[in-house]
C-alpha positions in Angstrom: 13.7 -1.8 61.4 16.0 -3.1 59.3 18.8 -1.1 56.9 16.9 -2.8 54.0 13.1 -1.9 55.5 14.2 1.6 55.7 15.8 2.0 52.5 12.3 0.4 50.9 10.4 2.5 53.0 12.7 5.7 51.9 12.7 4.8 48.4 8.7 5.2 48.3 8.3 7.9 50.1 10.4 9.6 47.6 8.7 8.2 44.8 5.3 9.4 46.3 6.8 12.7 47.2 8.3 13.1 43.6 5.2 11.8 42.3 2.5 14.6 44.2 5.3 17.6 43.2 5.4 16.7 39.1 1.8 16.1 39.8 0.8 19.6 41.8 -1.9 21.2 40.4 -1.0 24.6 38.2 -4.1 26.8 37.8 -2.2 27.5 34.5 -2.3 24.2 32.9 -5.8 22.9 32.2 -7.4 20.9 35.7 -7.5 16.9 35.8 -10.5 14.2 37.0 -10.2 13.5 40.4 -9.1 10.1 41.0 -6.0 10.4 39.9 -3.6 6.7 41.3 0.1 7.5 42.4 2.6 6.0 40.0 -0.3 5.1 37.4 -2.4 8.3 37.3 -5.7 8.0 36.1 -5.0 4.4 33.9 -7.3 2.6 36.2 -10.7 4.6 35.2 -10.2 4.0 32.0 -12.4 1.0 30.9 -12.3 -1.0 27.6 -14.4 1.4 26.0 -13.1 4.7 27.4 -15.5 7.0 26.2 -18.1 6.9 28.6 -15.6 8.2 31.1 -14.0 10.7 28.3 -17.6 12.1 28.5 -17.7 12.1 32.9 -14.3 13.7 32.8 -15.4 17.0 29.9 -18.6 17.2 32.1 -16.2 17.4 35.6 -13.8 19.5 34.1 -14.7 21.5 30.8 -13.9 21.4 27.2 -10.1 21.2 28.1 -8.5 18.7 30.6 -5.2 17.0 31.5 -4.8 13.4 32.5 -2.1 11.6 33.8 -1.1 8.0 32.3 1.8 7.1 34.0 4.0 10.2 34.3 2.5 11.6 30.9 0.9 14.5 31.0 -2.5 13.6 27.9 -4.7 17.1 27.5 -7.6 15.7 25.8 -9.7 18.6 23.7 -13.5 18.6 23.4 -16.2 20.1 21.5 -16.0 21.7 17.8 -14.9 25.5 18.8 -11.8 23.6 20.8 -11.4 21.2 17.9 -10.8 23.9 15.1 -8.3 25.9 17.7 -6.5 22.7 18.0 -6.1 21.6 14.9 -6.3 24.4 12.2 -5.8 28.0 13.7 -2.9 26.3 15.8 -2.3 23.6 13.9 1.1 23.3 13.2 1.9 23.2 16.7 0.0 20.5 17.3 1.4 18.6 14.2 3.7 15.8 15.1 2.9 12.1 16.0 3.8 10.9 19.5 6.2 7.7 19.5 4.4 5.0 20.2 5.6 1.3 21.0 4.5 -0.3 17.9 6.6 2.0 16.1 9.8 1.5 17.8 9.2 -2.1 17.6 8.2 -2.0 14.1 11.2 0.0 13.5 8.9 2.9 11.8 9.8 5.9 14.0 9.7 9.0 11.7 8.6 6.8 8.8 6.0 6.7 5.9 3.1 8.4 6.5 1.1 8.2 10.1 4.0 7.9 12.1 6.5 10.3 10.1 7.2 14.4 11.4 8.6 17.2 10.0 10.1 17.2 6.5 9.7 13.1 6.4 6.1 13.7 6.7 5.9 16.9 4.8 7.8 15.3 1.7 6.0 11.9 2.1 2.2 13.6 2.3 3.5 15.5 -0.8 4.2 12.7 -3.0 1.6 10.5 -2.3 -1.3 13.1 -3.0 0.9 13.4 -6.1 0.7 9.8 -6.8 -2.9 9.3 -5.7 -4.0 11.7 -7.9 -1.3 10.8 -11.0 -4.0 7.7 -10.1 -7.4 8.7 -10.4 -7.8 10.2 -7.2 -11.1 12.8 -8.1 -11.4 11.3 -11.8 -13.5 8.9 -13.9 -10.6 6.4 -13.8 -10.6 5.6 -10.1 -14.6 5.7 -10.5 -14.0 2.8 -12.8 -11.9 0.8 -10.5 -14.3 1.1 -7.9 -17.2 0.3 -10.2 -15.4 -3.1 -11.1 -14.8 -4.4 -7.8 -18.4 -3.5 -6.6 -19.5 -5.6 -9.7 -17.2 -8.3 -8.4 -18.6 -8.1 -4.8 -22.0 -8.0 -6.5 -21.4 -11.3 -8.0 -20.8 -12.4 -4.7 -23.5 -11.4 -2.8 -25.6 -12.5 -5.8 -24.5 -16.5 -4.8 -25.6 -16.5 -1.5 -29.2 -16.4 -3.1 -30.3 -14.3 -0.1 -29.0 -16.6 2.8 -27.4 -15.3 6.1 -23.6 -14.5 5.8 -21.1 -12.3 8.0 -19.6 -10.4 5.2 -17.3 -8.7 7.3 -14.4 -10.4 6.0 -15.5 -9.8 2.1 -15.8 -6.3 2.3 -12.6 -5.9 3.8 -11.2 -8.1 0.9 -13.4 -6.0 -1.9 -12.3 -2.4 -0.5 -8.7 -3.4 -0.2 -8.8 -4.6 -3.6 -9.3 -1.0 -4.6 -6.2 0.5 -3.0 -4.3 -2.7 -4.1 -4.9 -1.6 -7.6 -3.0 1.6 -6.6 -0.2 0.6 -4.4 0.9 -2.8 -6.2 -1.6 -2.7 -9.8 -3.8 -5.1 -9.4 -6.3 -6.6 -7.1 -6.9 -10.4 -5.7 -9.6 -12.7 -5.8 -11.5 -13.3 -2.6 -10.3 -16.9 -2.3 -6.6 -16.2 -2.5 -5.6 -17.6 0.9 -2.2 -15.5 0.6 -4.3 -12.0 0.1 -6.2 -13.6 2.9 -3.7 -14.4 5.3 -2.0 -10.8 4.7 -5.6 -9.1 5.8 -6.0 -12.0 8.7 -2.5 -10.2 10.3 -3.9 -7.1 9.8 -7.1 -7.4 11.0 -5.5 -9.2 13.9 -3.4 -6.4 14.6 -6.0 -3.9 14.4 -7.8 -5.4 17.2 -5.0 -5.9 19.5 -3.1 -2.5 19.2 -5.1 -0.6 21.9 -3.8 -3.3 24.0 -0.2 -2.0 23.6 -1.0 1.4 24.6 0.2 0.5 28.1 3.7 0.1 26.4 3.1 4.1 25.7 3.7 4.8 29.3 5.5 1.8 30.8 7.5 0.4 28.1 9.3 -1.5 30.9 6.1 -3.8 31.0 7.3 -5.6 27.6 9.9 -6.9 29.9 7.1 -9.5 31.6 7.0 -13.0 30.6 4.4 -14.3 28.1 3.0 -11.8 25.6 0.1 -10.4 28.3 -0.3 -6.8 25.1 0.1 -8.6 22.3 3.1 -6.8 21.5 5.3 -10.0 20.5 2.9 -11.1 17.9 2.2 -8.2 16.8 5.6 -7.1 16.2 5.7 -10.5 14.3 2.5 -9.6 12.3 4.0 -6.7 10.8 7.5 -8.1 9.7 5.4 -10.8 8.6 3.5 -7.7 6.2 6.6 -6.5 5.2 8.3 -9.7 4.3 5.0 -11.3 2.4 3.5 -8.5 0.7 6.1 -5.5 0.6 9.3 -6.7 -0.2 7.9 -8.6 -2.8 6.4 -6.2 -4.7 8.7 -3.7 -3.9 11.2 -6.2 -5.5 8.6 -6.7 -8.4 9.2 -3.3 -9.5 12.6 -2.2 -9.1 13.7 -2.7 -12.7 10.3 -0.8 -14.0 10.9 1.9 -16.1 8.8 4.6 -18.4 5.2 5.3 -17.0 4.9 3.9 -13.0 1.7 1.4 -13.0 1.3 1.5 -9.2 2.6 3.9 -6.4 5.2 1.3 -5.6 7.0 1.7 -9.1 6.5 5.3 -8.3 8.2 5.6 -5.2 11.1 3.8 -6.5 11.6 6.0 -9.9 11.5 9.2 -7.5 14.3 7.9 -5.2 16.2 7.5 -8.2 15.8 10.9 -9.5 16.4 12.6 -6.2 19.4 10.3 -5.7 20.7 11.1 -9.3 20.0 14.8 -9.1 21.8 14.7 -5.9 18.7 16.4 -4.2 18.0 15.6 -0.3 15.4 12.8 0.4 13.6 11.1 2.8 12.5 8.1 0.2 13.9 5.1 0.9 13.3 1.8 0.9 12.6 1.6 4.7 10.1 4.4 4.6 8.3 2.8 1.4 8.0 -0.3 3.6 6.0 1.9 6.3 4.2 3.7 3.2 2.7 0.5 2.4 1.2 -0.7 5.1 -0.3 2.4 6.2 -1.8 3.4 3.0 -2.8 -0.3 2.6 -4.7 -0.4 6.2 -6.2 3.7 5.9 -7.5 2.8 2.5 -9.2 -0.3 3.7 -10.1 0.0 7.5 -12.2 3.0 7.5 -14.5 2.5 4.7 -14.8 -1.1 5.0 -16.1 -0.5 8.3 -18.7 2.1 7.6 -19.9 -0.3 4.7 -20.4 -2.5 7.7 -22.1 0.2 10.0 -24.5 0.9 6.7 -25.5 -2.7 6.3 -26.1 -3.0 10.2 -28.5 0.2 10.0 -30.0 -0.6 7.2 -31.3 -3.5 8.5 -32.4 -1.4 11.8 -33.6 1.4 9.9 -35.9 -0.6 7.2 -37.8 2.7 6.1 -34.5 4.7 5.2 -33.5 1.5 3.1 -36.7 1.7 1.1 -36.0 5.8 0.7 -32.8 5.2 -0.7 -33.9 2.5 -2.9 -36.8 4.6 -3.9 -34.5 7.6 -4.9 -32.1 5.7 -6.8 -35.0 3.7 -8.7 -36.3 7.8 -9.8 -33.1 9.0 -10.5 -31.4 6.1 -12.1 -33.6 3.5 -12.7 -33.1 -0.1 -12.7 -31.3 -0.6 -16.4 -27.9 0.5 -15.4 -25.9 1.5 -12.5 -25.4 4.5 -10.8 -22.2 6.6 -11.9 -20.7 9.7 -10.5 -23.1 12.1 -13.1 -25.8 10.9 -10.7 -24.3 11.4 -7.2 -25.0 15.3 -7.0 -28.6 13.7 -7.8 -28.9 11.0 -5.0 -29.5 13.5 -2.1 -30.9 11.1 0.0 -28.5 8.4 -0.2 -25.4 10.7 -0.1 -27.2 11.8 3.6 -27.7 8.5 4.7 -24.1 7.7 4.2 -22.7 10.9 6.2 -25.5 10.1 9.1 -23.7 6.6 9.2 -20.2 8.1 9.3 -21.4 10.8 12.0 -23.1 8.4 14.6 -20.7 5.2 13.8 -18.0 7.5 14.7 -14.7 5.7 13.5 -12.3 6.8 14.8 -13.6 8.9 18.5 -10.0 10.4 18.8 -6.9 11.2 17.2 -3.4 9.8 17.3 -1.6 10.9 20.1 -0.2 13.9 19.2 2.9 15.6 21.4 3.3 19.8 21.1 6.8 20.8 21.1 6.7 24.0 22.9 4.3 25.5 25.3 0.8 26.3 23.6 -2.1 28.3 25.2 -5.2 26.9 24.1 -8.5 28.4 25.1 -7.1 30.1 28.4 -4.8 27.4 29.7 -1.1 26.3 29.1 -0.1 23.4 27.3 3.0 22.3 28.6 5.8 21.0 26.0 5.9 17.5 25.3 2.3 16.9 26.7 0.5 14.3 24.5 -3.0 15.2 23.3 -5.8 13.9 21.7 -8.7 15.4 20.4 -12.2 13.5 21.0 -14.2 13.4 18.5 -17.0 12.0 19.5 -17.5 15.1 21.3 -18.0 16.6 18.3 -19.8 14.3 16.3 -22.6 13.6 19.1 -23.1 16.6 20.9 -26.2 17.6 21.5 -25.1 21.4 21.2 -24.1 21.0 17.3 -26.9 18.4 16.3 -30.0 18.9 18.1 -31.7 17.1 20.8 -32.1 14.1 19.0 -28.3 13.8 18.5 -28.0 10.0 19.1 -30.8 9.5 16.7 -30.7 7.8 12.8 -32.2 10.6 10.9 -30.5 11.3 7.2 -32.7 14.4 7.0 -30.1 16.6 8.9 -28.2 16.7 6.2 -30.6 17.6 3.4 -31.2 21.8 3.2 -34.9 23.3 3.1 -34.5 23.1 -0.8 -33.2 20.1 -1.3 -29.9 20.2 -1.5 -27.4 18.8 0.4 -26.6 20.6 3.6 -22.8 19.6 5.2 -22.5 21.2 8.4 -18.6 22.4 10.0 -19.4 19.9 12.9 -19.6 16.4 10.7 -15.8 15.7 10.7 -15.8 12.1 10.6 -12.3 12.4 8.2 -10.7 14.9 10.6 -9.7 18.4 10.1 -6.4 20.3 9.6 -3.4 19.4 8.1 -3.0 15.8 9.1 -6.6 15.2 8.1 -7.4 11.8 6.1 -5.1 11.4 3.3 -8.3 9.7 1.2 -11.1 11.3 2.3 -12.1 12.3 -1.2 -11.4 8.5 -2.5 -13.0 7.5 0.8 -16.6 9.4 -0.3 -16.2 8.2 -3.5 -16.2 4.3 -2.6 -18.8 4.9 -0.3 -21.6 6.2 -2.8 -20.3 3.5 -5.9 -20.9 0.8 -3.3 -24.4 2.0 -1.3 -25.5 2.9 -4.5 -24.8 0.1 -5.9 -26.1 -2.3 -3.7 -29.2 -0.6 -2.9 -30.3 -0.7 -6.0 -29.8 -4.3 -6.6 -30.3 -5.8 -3.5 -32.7 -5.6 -0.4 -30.9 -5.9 2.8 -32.9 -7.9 5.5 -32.2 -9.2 9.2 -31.8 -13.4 9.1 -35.1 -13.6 10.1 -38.0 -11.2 11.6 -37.3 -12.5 15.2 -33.5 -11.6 14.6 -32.7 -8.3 13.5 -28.5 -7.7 14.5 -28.2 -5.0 17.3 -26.5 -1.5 16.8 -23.6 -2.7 19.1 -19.9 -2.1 18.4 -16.9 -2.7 19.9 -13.7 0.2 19.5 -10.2 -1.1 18.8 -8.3 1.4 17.1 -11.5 2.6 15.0 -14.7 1.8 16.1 -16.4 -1.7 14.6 -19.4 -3.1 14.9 -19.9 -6.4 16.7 -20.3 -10.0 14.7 -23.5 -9.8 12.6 -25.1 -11.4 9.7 -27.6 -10.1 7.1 -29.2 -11.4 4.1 -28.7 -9.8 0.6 -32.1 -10.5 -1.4 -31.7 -9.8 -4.9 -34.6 -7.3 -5.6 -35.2 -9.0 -9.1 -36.3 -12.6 -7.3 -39.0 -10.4 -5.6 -40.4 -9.4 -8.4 
């Protein structure tokens, strides 16, 4: 054997040696899935769609278990009781976003909102709740925005004149629209091809970024040739964002003064009052850049979606459709549109909403999250600098919390013996604790303005008898539901 052989041979056994000691199992720590790879750890059972085996691994190993990607230590958390630990009675602890690739290549570590920590995240979370609700946020005035881009979407349903479309797409456009109105003041038509190409990236990178999550735990696979995780264009996507859409607006209202009309004019008036008052800040212009984008894509993504889960299970689900209608024809009627005096009314639809958002289940887990001291959680140590995520699905689907018929479409679940509507601690489709969504109040309020909306004007049908769209979906970073298309009848040609 060679001097070169046996330094190969050498160099591996130590690797596999260092490998099994980091990797020895402490009845302290909470216990991992068998099938664990040297070098890799458990990557390799983990399947496009990783819940299946999320589920295999609570079932092998309890509420609480630790995998290993790459030399990372990931506890993944189950179940509501865990859930609530976790997140609220210990949730500062679990607080802080782990660095991820797209961050550092985005050059957004510690900045805006999902990927700030500490008192970046604290005083960014602050003024943006500030500014949201300076904004509307929870008054008639946001109820009016929304109500004029549903009218606008309306219109555009209305020219189809009840053929097939994919209106995947135009959702996405109409619900941006909304949170344009609040980051820049104003909203875009549905054929500008420069709005268009801005949600194109973004969609784009949506889809891809799971991809990069390898990067996460060997970064030193951006080194291979080609672009096999997307990284390279999406890194390009984003500067692409930021050049297009952010800098220009943000350069659009540096020389605003008196009353902010958008949160971009208002970011920029309080860096110069910090500034002048020579107060410590973490606004800047770099962070404002992040702010956008991730207020942009969290007040689009997730509700755009679900309008596309609701419109994919109403066409499954023709009976709930007609219940919905029929409510909203009682309490409304069909001479003006629903408003937000009616929504404590429309019991029904408000449940058929939250039984979409419980079994479409968005987002299934968290952001990785990294705990910066030792924790104990439900029995077991969590070591510092483990990554965890929470599963959600766990939550939103268990049998335990929802009944036996758990992974059925049934609205009634969330209507009380007298009526009213009954919200139960385990439907937490927005997340709990302090890093919970930013919008879910905005979020609701979209939701019911559009269903009701639609509903009431239109009957939402399959393309034909023979092809009614499956309840399929594919999960990228949220959960979406595969290519369909639907027809929107308006309910006055019936008549």
């Amino acid at each position: 054997m060679d001097l070169l052989t046996t330094a190969l041979l050498v160099g591996a056994i130590g690797i596999l040696v260092a490998y099994f000691w980091l990797h020895r199992p402490n009845p302290k720590c909470p216990p991992s899935p068998s099938g664990a790879w040297p070098i890799v750890g458990h990557l390799l059972q983990l399947t496009a769609d990783p819940r299946v085996k999320f589920a295999k691994f609570r079932e092998q190993c309890g509420d609480v278990y630790s995998l290993y990607l790459g030399s990372t230590r990931v506890v993944v958390f189950n179940g509501l009781d865990v859930a609530k630990e976790v997140l609220v009675k210990q949730g500062d602890d679990f607080m802080d976003r782990a660095v991820n690739y797209v961050d550092i290549a985005s050059d957004s570590v510690n900045k805006g909102l999902a990927s700030s920590n500490g008192p970046a995240w604290k005083e960014h979370r602050l003024f943006t709740m500030t500014v949201l609700k300076n904004f509307g946020l929870g008054k008639n005035m946001l109820a009016e925005k929304v109500q004029e881009e549903v009218n606008y979407f309306m219109e555009l349903l209305e020219s189809f004149q009840g053929k097939p479309k994919d209106v995947d797409s135009l959702t996405t456009t109409a619900v941006s629209n909304i949170m344009c109105s609040i980051i820049v003041g104003r909203r875009f038509d549905y054929d500008d091809q420069q709005f268009a190409q801005i949600l194109e990236l973004i969609r784009y990178n949506l889809s891809k970024l799971k991809g990069t999550a390898l990067l996460n735990y060997f970064p030193w696979l951006r080194f291979l040739p080609g672009d096999l995780f997307y990284c390279k264009i999406i890194t390009k996507n984003f500067r692409e964002f930021f050049d297009i859409f952010a800098r220009y607006y943000i350069q659009e209202n540096e020389q605003v003064v008196g009353e902010p009309g958008n949160y971009i004019a208002a970011y920029l008036q309080e860096i110069n009052k910090k500034v002048q008052a020579g107060e410590k800040t973490y606004l800047d212009k770099s962070n404002l850049l992040r702010c956008i984008f991730d207020l942009f894509v969290a007040g689009t993504e997730t509700t755009a979606t679900t309008l596309g889960w609701f419109f994919l299970y109403m066409v499954n689900y023709p009976r709930v459709q007609d219940k919905v209608f029929e409510e909203i024809s009682e309490v409304v009627g069909q001479d003006r549109a629903p408003n937000t005096q009616d929504r404590s009314k429309l019991v029904y639809t408000t449940a058929t909403i939250m039984e979409v958002q419980r079994l479409a289940s968005l987002l299934p887990f968290s952001g990785a999250r990294v705990v910066r001291r030792d924790v104990q959680i439900a029995g077991y140590l969590i070591p510092q600098d483990s990554h965890v995520l929470i599963n959600f699905d766990t939550v939103l689907h268990d049998k335990a919390l929802w009944g036996d018929d758990a992974d059925q479409f049934r609205p009634e679940r969330f209507i009380a013996s007298d009526g009213s509507l009954y919200t139960p601690d385990a439907w937490i489709p927005f997340a709990i604790g302090k890093r919970n969504c930013l919008g879910d109040s905005m979020a609701k309020l979209e939701l019911y303005i559009f269903v009701s909306n639609i509903i009431q004007r239109f009957q939402i049908l399959p393309p034909d008898s023979k092809r009614v769209p499956p309840l399929k979906g594919c999960l990228q970073i949220t959960h979406v539901p595969s290519p369909y298309e639907v027809r929107f009848v308006s309910r006055t040609s019936r008549l």
